[in-house]
N, C-alpha and C positions, 0 to 999 in steps of 0.2 A: 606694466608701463615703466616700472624702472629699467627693467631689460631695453626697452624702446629708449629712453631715453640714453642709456651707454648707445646704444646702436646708431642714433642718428648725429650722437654730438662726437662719436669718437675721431671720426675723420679732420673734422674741422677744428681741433685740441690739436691731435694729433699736426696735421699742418703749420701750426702753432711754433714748434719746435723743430728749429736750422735743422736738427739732424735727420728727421724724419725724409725733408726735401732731400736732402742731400743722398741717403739711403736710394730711394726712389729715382734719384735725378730729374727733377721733372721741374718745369717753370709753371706759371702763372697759367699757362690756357691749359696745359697736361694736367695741372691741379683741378682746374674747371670741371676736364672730361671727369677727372675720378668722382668730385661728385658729381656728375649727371649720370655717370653707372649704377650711383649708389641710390640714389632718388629715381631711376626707370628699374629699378629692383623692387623697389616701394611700392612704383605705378604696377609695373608687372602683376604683383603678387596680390595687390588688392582688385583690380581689376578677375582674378581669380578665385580669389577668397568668400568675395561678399555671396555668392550661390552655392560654394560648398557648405558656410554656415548655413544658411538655411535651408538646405537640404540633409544635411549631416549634422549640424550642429558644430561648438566650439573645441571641442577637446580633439580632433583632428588637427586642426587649424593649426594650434597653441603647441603639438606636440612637435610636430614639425617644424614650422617657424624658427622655435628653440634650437633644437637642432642645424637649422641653415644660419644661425646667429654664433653659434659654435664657430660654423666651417670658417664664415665668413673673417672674424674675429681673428682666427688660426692664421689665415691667408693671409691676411692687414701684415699681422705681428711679422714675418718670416718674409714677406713681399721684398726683394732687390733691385724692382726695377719697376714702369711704368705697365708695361705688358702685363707683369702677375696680380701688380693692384687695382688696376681694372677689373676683372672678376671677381677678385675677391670682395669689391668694395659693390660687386651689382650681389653677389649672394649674400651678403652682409644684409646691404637692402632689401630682397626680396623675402627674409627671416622677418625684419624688422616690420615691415609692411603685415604680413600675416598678424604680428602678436599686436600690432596698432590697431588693426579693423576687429579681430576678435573680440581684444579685451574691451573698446568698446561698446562692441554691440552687445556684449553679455551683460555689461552693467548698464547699460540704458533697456534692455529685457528684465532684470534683476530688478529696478526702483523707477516703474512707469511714472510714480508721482513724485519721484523727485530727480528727474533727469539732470537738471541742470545743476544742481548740488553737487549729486555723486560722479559726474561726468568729472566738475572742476575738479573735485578731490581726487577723481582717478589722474588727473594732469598732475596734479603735486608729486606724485611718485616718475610721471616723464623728468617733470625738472628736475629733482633729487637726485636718480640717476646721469641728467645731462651736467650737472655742478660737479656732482662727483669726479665723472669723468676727465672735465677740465681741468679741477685744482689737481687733481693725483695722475693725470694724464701718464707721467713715467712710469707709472707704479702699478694703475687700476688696471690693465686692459687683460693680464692677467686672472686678475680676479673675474673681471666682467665674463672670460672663457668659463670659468668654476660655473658662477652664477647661471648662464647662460645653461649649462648643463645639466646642474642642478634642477632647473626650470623644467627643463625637457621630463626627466625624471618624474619629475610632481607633479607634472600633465598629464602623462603615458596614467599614472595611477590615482590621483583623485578622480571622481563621480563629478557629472556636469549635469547643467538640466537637459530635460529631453528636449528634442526640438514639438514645438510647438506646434507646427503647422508644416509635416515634411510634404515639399514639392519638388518637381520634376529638377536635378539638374541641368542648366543650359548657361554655356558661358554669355550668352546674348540677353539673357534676363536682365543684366546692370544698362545695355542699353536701351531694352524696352521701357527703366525705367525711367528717364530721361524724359520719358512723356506724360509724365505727371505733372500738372501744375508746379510752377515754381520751382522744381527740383533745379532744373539749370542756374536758379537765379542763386539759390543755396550754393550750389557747385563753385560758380564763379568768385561768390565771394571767398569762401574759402581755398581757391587756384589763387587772391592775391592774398589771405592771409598765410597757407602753404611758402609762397615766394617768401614771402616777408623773412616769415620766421626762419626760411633755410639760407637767404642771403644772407643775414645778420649770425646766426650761426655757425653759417660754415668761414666767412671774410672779417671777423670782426679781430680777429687775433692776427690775420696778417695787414689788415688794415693799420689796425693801433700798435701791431709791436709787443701786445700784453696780453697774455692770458687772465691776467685778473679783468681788465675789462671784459672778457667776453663771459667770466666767471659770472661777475655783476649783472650782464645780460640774464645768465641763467636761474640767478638765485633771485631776481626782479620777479622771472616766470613763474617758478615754485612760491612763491610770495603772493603772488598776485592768484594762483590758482586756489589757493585756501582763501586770499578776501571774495574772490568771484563767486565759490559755494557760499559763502553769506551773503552776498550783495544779489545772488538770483533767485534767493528764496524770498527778498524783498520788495525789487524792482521787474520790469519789465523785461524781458530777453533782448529784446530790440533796444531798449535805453542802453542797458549797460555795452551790449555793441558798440553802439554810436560812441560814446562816451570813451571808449578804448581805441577807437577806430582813431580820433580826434586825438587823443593821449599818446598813441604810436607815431602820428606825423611830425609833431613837436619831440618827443625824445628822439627819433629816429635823425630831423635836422641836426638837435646838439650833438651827436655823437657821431654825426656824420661832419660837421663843421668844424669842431673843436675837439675831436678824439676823447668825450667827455665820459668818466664814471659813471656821473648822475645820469647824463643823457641815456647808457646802457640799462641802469635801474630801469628808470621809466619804460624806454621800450618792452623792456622784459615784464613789469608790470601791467603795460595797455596789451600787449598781445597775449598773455596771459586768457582772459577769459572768454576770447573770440571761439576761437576752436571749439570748445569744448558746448560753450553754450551758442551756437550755430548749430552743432550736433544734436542738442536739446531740443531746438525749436525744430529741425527738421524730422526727430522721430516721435516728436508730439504730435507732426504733421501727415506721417506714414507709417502706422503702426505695423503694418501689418509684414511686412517684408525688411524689418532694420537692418538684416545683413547685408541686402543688395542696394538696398539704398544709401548704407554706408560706404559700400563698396566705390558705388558709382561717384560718391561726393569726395571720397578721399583720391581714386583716382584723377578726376579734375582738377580736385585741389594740388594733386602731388606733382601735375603736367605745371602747373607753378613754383612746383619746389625744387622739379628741373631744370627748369628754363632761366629765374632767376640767378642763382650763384652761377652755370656756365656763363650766360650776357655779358655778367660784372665781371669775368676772366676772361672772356674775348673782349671789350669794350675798355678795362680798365678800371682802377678801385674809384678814386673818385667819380668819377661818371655814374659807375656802374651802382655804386652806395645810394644814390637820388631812387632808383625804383622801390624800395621799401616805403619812402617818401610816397610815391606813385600812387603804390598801391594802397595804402593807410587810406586818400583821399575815396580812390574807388570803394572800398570798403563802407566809409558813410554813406555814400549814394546807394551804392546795395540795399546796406539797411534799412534805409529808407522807403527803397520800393518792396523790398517783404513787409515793410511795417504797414503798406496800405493795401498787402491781400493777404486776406482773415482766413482764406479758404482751408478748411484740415480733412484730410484726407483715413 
C-alpha cells in the first residue's frame, strides 16, 4: 500500500510543480485527461483483478501490478509531451489498481476478526507513501522506480496463502456480483468517497499554489488511518462513517473557501477512515468471494475517482472544488441506509 500510495499521489505532486506542466505542455483540461487515464487504469485493472484473485490467488496479482508501476513510473519521468503521458499515466494506474485490490483482500482474508483495524492500518502505509511523494516530489519518484521493483521481486518469491475456495474464472463474476444485497449501495458510497479523495488530491496543489497544503491533506490521512484502527475496534462502522462523512464536508468548505491548512488536515483526517472501514463492513457482509466483491466496489468507487478531477478540469477549480462538498453530504445519507439493513451474507 505504500507502493499505491506513490502511485496515485505521484501525478497530482507532480502537477504541482511549473516544470512538470510546462515539460508536458499541457493546460488545465489536458491535465484533467492525464488523470482520468490514470484512474480508467485503476478501473481497468480492478475490474480484472478481483476474479483472478480468487481464482488464482494474490501473488499473480501483486507480481505483476509491480511490474506495470515500474513501466508506468519510467514513462511519467521521460514523458515530453501530452501524447506519451497519457499512457504512461493509464499503465501507471492500472499497476496501482492491481496492488490496491490485492493488498486488500489479502488482509481482510488474513484477520476476519479484525477487519476494520487492519484494513485502517493497512491505509497508513497508502498515506505514507502518498506524503512521501508530495514533500520529496523532485527527488522520490526515482526511488519510488527502485521500490516499485524491488516489490516486484519480493512477490515473484515470497509464499502466499492458498486460494481458499478456487473457482471458475469469468470476467462477469464482478457483475453477477452486483446482485447481492446492498452491494450497489456499498459501491456508490465509495464511487463519492473514490471522487472525494482523487479531487482533493490530485487539484489541491494547483488550486492553493502549495504543495505543503496538499502535503497536510495527506499527512491528515496517514493520521487519521491509525486513530480509525482504534476508534473501529470501539465504535460502530456505520458511526464512525457518518461522523467522517460530516468531518469531510466542513474541512472540505474551509479549504475550499479559504485555501486553509487546517481545513486540508481535517479533510485528510474525515476521509481517512471511510475507505477502509466501508471495506470492512462489506467483507463482514460477503465472506465468501472478497476478491470479486472488492473488485466490483473499487471499480464503482474508481468510476468516481475518474469523473471527479476530469469535471473540476473541464468546469473549473472553483466550481469544480464544491463536488467533494457534494459528495461528503451523499456519503451520510448512504450510511444511513446500510445502517438500517442488518442483512450479512
Amino acid at each position: 500500500m505504500f507502493l499505491v500510495g506513490i502511485t496515485l499521489a505521484a501525478l497530482g505532486a507532480l502537477f504541482g510543480l511549473p516544470e512538470t506542466r510546462e515539460r508536458l505542455h499541457v493546460d488545465l483540461a489536458q491535465q484533467g485527461d492525464i488523470f482520468l487515464a490514470l484512474y480508467l487504469g485503476v478501473f481497468a485493472s480492478t475490474i480484472i483483478v478481483g476474479p483472478i484473485i480468487d481464482s488464482f490467488g494474490n501473488k499473480i496479482v501483486l507480481t505483476t501490478s509491480a511490474a506495470l508501476v515500474v513501466a508506468g513510473l519510467l514513462g511519467f519521468s521521460v514523458a515530453g509531451s501530452f501524447l506519451v503521458a497519457m499512457p504512461a499515466a493509464f499503465i501507471l494506474g492500472f499497476g496501482g489498481g492491481g496492488l490496491n485490490t490485492a493488498s486488500n483482500a489479502l488482509v481482510a482474508d488474513l484477520y476476519p476478526g479484525q477487519r476494520g483495524t487492519m484494513l485502517n492500518l493497512l491505509g497508513v502505509f497508502y498515506g505514507f507513501g502518498a506524503v512521501l511523494i508530495v514533500v520529496a516530489s523532485r527527488y522520490l519518484l526515482p526511488v519510488g522506480i527502485v521500490l516499485a521493483a524491488i516489490c516486484t521481486i519480493a512477490y515473484l518469491l515470497l509464499p502466499f496463502p492458498p486460494v481458499k475456495e478456487r473457482v471458475g474464472f469469468s470476467l462477469f463474476a464482478s457483475v453477477r456480483a452486483a446482485k447481492y444485497p446492498m452491494v450497489m449501495t456499498f459501491a456508490a458510497l465509495l464511487f463519492c468517497e473514490s471522487g472525494n479523495e482523487a479531487a482533493i488530491g490530485s487539484w489541491t496543489s494547483t488550486y492553493t499554489g502549495s504543495n505543503s497544503i496538499l502535503a497536510a491533506y495527506w499527512g491528515g490521512l496517514m493520521i487519521g488511518r491509525l486513530l480509525g484502527a482504534k476508534l473501529s475496534a470501539s465504535i460502530r462502522k456505520e458511526r464512525l462513517i457518518f461522523a467522517s462523512g460530516i468531518g469531510s464536508a466542513i474541512g472540505t468548505v474551509m479549504l475550499v473557501t479559504s485555501k486553509s491548512l487546517l481545513g486540508a488536515v481535517i479533510v485528510g483526517l474525515s476521509f481517512a477512515a471511510i475507505y477502509p472501514t466501508t471495506l470492512a463492513m462489506a467483507a463482514d457482509r460477503y465472506q465468501r468471494l472478497a476478491g470479486t466483491i472488492f473488485g466490483l466496489l473499487f471499480a464503482v468507487g474508481l468510476l468516481g475517482a475518474m469523473a471527479f478531477p476530469w469535471a473540476i478540469g473541464q468546469v473549473g477549480l472553483r466550481a469544480g472544488m464544491m463536488l467533494p462538498v457534494i459528495g461528503a453530504i451523499v456519503i451520510v445519507v448512504l450510511v444511513f441506509v446500510i445502517s438500517t439493513h442488518k442483512g450479512e451474507r
